[in-house]
N, C-alpha and C positions, 0 to 999 in steps of 0.2 A: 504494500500500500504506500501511495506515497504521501510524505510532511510537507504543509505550507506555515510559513512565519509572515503574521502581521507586524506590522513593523508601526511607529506610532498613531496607536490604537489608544484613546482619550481612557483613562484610567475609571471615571466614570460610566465609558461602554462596558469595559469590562467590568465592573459590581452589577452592573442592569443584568448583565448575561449570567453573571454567576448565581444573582440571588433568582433570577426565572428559570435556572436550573434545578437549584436545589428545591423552588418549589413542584417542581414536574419529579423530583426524586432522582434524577440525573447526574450526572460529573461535568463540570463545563465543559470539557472536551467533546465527550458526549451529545452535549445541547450543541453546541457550535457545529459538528459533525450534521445534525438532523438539521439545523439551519443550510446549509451548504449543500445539502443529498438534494433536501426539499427547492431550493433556488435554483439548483445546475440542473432539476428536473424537467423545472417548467419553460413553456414555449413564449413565455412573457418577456420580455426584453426590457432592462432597465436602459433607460435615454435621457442623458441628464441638457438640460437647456442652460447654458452659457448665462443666457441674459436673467433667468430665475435665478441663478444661484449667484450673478453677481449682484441683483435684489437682495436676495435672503443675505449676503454678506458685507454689501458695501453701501444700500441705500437703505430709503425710511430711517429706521431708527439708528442702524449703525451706520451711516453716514454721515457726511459733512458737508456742511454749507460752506461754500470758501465766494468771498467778495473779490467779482474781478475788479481791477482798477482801472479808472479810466482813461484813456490815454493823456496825457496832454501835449504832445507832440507831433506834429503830422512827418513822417518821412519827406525828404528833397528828391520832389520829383525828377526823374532822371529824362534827360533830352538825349534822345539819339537824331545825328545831323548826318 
């Protein structure tokens, strides 16, 4: 059989899965394993959207309003002769 390592995985994920393991009477490995069987079963395709997740992460509420400035200078327009 083969081993896969998650590699920084939110330490909080990991208590969510350990403690919904130990309620099903399971070993986390175990619960993660039926996670995995159950997901690489199905014909359902996760597709994640760019623009949603730059929402969910960088606007609304975790965002920033930044003030542009105004210009006060106009460029010197260039003459070609």
């Amino acid at each position: 059989m083969a081993n896969i390592t998650v590699r920084d995985l939110p330490d909080q994920t990991k208590e969510n899965l350990r403690v919904k393991a130990a309620q099903s009477g399971v070993s986390l490995e175990a619960y993660v394993r039926l996670i995995l069987q159950t997901a690489s079963a199905s014909d359902r395709l996760v597709q994640f959207n760019v623009v949603e997740l730059a929402d969910k992460y960088f606007g609304g509420q975790n965002g920033v309003e930044l003030e542009l400035p105004s210009r006060a200078t106009k460029r010197q327009e260039i003459v070609f002769e």
